[in-house]
Every structure is written in structure tokens, then in C-alpha cells.
C-alpha positions as CSV (number, residue, x, y, z in Angstrom):
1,X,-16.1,3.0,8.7
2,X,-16.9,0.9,11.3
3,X,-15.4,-2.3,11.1
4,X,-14.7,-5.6,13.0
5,X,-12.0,-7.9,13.0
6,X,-12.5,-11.3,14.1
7,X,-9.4,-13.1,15.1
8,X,-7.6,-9.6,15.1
9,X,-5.5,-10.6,17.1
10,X,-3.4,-12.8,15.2
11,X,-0.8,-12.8,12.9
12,X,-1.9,-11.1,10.0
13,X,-4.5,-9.2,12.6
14,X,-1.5,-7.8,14.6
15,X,-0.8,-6.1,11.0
16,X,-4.6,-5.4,9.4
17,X,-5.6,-3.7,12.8
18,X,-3.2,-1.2,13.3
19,X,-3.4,-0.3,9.1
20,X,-7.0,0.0,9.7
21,X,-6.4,2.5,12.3
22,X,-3.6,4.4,10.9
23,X,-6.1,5.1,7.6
24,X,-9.1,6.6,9.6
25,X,-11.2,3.4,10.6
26,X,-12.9,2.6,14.0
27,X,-11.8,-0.8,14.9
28,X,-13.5,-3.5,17.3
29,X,-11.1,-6.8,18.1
30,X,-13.2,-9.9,19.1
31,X,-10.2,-12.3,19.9
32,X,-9.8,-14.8,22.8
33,X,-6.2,-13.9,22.8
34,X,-4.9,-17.7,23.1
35,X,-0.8,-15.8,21.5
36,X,-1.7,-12.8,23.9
37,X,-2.3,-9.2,22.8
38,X,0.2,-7.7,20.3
39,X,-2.7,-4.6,19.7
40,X,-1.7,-1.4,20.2
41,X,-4.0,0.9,22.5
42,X,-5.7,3.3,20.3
43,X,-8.3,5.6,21.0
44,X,-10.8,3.9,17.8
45,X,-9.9,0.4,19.1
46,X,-11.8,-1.8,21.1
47,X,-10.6,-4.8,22.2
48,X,-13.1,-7.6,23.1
49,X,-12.1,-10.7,24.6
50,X,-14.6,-13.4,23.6
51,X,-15.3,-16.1,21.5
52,X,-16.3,-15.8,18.7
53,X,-19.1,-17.6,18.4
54,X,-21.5,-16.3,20.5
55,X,-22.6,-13.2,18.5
56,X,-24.6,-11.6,20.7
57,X,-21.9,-10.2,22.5
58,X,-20.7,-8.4,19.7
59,X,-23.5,-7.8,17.4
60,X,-22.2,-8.3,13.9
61,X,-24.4,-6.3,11.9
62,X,-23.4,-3.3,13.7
63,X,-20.3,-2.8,11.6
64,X,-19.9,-1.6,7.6
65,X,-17.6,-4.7,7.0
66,X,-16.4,-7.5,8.9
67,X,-12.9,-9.2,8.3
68,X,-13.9,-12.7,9.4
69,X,-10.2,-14.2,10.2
70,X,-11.4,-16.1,13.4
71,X,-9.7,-19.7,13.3
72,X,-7.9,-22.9,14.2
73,X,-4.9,-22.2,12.1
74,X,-2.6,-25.0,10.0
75,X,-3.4,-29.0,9.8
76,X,-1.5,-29.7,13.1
77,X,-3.5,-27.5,15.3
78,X,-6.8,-28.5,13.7
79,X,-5.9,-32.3,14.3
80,X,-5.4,-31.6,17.9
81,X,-9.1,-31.0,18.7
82,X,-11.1,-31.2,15.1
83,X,-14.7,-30.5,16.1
84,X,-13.1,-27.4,18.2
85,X,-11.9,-26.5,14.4
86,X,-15.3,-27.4,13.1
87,X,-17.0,-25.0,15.5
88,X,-14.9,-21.6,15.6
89,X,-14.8,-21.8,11.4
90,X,-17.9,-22.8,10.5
91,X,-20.4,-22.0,13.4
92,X,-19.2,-18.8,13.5
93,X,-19.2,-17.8,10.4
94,X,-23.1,-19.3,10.2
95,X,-23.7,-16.9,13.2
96,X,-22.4,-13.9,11.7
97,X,-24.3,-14.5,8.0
98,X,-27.6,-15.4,10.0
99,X,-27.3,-12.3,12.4
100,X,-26.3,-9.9,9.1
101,X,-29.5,-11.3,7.1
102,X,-31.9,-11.0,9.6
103,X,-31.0,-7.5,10.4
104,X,-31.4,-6.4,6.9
105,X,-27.9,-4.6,7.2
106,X,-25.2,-4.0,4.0
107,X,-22.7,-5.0,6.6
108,X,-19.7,-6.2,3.8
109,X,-18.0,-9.6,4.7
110,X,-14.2,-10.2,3.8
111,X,-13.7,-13.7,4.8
112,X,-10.1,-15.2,4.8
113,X,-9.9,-18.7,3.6
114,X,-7.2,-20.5,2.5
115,X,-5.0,-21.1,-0.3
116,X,-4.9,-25.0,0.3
117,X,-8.2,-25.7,0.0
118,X,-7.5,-27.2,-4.0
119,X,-5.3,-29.5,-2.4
120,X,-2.8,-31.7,-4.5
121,X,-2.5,-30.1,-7.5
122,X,-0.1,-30.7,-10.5
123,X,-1.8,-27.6,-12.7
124,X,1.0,-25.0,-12.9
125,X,-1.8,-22.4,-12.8
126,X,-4.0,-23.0,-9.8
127,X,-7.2,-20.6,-10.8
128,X,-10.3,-20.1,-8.5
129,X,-12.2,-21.9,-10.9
130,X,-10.5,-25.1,-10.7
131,X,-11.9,-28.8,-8.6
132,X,-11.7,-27.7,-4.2
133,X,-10.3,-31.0,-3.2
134,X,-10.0,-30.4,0.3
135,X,-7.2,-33.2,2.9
136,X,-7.5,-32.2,5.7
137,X,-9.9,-30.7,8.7
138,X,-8.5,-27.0,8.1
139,X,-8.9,-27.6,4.3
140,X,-12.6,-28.6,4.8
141,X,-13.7,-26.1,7.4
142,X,-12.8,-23.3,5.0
143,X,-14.4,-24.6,2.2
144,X,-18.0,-25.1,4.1
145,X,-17.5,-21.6,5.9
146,X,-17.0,-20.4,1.8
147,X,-20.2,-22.0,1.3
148,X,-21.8,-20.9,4.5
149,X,-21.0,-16.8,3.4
150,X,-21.9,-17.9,-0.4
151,X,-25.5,-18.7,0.6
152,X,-26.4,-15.3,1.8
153,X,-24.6,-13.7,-1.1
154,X,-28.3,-12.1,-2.2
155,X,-28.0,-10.5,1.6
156,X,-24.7,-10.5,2.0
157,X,-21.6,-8.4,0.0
158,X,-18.9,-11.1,0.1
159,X,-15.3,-10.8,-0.9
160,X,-13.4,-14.0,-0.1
161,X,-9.6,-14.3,0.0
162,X,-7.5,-17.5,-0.9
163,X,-4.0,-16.6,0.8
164,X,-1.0,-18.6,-0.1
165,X,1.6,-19.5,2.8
166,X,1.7,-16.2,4.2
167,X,5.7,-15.1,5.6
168,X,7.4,-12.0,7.1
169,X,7.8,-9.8,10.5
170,X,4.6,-9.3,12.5
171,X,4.6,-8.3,16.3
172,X,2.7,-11.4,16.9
173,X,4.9,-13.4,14.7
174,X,4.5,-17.1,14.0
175,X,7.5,-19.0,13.2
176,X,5.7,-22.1,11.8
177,X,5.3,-21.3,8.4
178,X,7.2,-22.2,6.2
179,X,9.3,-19.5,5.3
180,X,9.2,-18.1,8.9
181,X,10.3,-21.5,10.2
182,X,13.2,-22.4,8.1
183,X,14.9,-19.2,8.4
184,X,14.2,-19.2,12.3
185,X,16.3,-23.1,12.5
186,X,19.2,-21.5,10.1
187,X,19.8,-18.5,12.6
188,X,19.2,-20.6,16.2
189,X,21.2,-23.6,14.5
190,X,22.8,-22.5,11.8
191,X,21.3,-25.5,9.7
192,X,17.8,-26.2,7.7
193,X,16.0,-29.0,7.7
194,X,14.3,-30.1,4.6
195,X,11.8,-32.7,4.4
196,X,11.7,-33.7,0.6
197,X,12.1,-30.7,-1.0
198,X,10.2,-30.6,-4.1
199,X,6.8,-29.9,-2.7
200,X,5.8,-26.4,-4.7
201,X,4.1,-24.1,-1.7
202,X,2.7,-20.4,-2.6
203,X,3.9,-17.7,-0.8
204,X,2.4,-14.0,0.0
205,X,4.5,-11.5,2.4
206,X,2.2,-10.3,5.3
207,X,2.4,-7.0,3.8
208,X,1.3,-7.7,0.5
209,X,-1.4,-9.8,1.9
210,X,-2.7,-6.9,4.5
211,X,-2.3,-4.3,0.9
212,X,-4.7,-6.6,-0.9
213,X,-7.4,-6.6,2.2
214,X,-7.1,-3.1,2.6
215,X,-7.3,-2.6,-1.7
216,X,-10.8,-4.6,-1.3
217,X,-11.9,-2.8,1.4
218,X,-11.9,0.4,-0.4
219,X,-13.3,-1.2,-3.4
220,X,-17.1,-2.3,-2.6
221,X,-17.8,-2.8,-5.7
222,X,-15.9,-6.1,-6.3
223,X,-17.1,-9.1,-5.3
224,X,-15.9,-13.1,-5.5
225,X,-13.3,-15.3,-4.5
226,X,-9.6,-14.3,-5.2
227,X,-6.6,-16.0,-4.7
228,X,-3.7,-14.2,-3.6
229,X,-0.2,-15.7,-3.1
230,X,3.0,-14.7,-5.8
231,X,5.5,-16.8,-5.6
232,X,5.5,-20.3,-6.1
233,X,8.7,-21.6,-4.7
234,X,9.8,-25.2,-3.6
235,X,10.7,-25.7,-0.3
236,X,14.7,-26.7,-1.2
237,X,14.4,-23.5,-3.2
238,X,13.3,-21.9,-0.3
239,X,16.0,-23.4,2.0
240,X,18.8,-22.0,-0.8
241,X,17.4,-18.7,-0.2
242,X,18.1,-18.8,3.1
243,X,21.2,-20.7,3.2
244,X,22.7,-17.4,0.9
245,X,21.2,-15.2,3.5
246,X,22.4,-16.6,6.9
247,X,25.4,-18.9,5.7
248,X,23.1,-22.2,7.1
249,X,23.7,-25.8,5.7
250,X,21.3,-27.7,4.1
251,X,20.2,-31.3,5.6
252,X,17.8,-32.7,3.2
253,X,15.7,-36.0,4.5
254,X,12.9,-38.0,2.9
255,X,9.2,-36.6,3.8
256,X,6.0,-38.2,3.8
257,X,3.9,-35.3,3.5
258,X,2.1,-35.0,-0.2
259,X,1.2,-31.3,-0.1
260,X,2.3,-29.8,-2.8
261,X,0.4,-27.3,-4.4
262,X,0.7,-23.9,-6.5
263,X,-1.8,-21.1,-6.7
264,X,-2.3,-18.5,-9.7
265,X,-3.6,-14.9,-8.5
266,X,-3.7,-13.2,-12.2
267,X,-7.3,-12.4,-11.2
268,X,-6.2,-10.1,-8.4
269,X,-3.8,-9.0,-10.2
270,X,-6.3,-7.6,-13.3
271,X,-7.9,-6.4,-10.7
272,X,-5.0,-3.8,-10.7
273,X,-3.9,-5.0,-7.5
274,X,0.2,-5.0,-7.4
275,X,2.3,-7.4,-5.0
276,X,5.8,-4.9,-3.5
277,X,7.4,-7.5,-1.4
278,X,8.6,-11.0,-1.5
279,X,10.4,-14.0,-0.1
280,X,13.8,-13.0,-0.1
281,X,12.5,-9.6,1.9
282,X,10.7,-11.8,4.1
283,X,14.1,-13.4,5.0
284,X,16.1,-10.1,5.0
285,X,13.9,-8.6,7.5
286,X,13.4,-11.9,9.8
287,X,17.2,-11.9,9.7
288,X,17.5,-8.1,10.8
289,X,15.2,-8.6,13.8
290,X,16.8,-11.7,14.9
291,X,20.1,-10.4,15.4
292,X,18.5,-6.7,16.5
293,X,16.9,-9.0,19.0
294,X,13.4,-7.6,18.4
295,X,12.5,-11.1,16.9
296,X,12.2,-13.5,20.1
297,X,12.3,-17.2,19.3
298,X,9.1,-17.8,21.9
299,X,6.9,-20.7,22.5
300,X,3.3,-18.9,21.3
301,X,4.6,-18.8,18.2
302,X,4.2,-21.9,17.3
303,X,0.4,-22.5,17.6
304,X,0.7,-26.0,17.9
305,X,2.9,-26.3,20.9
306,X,1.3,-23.2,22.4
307,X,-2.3,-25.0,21.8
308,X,-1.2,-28.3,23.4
309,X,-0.2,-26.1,26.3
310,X,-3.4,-24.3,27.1
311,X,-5.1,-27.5,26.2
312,X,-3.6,-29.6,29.1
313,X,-4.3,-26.4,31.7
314,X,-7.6,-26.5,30.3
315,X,-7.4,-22.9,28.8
316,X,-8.9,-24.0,25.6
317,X,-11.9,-25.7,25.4
């Protein structure tokens, strides 16, 4: 197949691409590359540096599906610059829909939203049917960009993913998720901070996450939203897990941040979709590549410093 990857590029893109290739698929990147190029060179890939918005210099309904992954990512980089958020989400997922229906093509759209877009939530089983109540900018721009892809669904094939927290090695890594972040402070400082504690977050390993993209790809057939994220783990919990693995105190401190939220993926699941790694792997491998020195603790992986940076040298606009 021919297929695009918008925002291919980043973390779980520097994982989806190279799958995509290694299983017989001709790949297009568009990605501005604000964390730099990770991508292997490969004869079926093409890499094009642009943004994402402006369609015409890509042509979306070219391509048999489209993995729409293009994005401000988290609340903190959102906040820096909202209506920068506003635009990549939802204009260019309205571009891509709109170019796709006019064409008249059966170009398939697998659009990555976001586990977080219920909100607070004190259900133990967060289903896709239950109240969106978005909090912030990221939360909302996902939720209209759903609705954007939802009404061209008579033109459209849609398949729309719900990730929890996603965690694990990637080439281009991000170590400011939670899982990713905590484990980085125990190995650089032998100590984790823990604001609160008791805040429930969901958690998906990249892997798993990249299996369940590539299981829909190969399964036209299925359409609808689908939440995917199988672990449900509080953040103290988390911070034990770690603290077994790497020998790293625990410093809890109060936290004013409400977020806590679980998500329930039994739909994927009946789907006969089945998760093969977890948290603790997550850790074990983060671990490994620390002290192999493959993991580097570098700035662009944290999108919000790396953001502010660009930002001020006028990189990002």
C-alpha cells in the first residue's frame, strides 16, 4: 500500500515508519522535523519536510490510508502557543477530509487522538461511549479533529485511536511521559519525584501501541473509535516500579494537578487484538539503554523545553 504518515517523525512515528517499511509498504513522511530526523533511509521512504497543513504539497488523497499523527503534543506544549495547537490539529485534519472527499478516493484515515480527552473520570471502566469532558487545549483540539474526520465518515473509512500514556525505547525518544520521565530522574539522580501520587494514568508500551495501528491497518473492515491503553497504574505505583528496578528513593510532594483518569480498551481487545508488553518492560529496557549509553538524556526530548527553544529563535511559528 501506499501510505502517509503525518507527524512520522515523532515518537511513536520513529517506530510505525520503519514497521511499515519492514512489512512491504511504501511510506511518505510529511514532518517539519522540530526533534530532528530519527527515519531511517529506505529505498520506499520519502521524507517530506513541510507543514502539514498546506495539503497541496502532499496531496492526501494520493495514498490508500493516512496515519494522521501530526500535532502539538502534551498540555504544556499546547499552552505555550494554543492557536498554533488549534491550527496543526484541527486545520489539518479539515484539509486532509476536504481534499479526500472531493477527490472521491477510498483513501482510509487512522487518526490518533487521545486517551485524555474524557477527562476527570472516577468510572473504573472508562469505555468509548462514556461523556468527552475535555480540560485543556490538547484535550479539545482532539476531540474537534474526531469530529472533523466523523463528518465525512459517509466519504471517509475512519478508524480512530484513543492511546493511553504511551512509554518505552524509541530512537526519537521523549522522556516526558510519565513512565519515560520518572525512570529517566531515578537513573540521572538516583531519586523520583512524585507529585501526589494517587492520580490513576493509563499506560500502552510503544510497541503494543504501533501492533494495534498496524492490526487496523490490515483490517479495513473495522471501523470506530477504540481506546487502547492496558494498564491503569497510579503514579506512586509507578514510582515503586521503578524504585525496585534502579534502587531510587521516593520523594513524594503535594500536587495540584487533578488529572486522573483510567481508560478500558475491552473493545480492542474483542476485537482479538492482544497487548505483549508492559510497564515494568518499559522500565527494564529504558534501564538497559541508559547504562548501554544508547539512551542519551538530550534536550529535544522533552518537547516543551525543546519548543520554547525554537520558539525564541523563531523556528516555530
Amino acid at each position: 500500500m501506499k501510505i502517509l504518515v503525518t507527524g512520522g517523525a515523532g515518537y511513536v512515528g520513529s517506530i510505525l515508519t520503519p514497521r511499515l517499511l519492514e512489512i512491504g509498504h511504501h511510506v511518505d513522511v510529511i514532518d517539519l522535523f522540530w526533534f530532528g530526523d530519527y527515519l531511517p533511509e529506505h529505498p520506499n521512504l520519502k521524507k517530506i519536510k513541510a507543514d502539514v497543513r498546506g495539503v497541496k504539497q502532499y496531496n492526501p488523497e494520493r495514498y490508500d490510508v493516512i496515519f494522521h499523527f501530526a500535532s502539538v503534543a502534551n498540555d504544556p506544549c499546547t499552552n505555550l502557543d494554543p492557536a498554533l495547537s488549534w491550527e496543526i490539529s484541527c486545520e489539518s485534519s479539515y484539509a486532509i477530509a476536504d481534499a479526500i472527499a472531493r477527490a472521491n478516493t477510498e483513501t482510509r484515515v487512522i487518526y490518533a487522538s487521545s486517551g485524555s480527552v474524557y477527562g476527570i473520570k472516577t468510572e473504573e471502566r472508562v469505555t468509548e461511549e462514556l461523556e468527552l469532558v475535555p480540560i485543556s487545549v490538547y484535550n479539545k483540539a482532539k476531540i474537534v479533529s474526531e469530529r472533523i474526520f466523523e463528518s465525512f465518515k459517509n466519504k471517509i473509512p475512519l478508524q480512530i485511536v484513543r492511546p493511553a500514556t504511551v512509554c518505552g525505547f524509541a530512537p526519537r525518544m521523549r522522556l516526558d511521559v510519565a513512565v519515560n520521565l520518572l525512570t529517566m530522574q531515578a537513573l540521572k539522580n538516583m531519586e523520583i519525584n512524585v507529585l501526589g501520587g494517587d492520580q490513576f494514568r493509563p499506560n500502552i508500551h510503544i510497541l503494543d501501541l504501533v501492533n494495534f495501528y498496524v492490526f487496523l491497518l490490515e483490517r479495513p473492515d473495522i471501523t470506530g473509535t477504540f481506546n487502547a491503553g492496558f494498564e491503569n497504574i497510579t503514579i506512586l505505583s509507578l514510582a515503586k516500579r521503578i524504585s525496585h528496578a534502579t534502587g531510587a528513593i521516593i520523594q513524594i510532594a503535594p500536587s495540584n494537578d487533578p488529572r486522573s483518569y483510567r481508560i478500558d480498551s475491552s473493545k480492542a481487545l474483542a476485537l482479538g487484538f492482544s497487548p505483549k508488553f508492559n510497564v515494568d518492560y518499559a522500565i527494564g529496557e529504558i534501564v538497559r539503554n541508559y547504562k548501554d549509553r544508547i539512551l542519551k538524556d538530550r534536550e529535544e526530548f522533552y518537547n516543551v523545553n525543546w519548543m520554547r527553544l525554537l520558539m525564541a529563535e523563531g523556528s516555530i511559528k
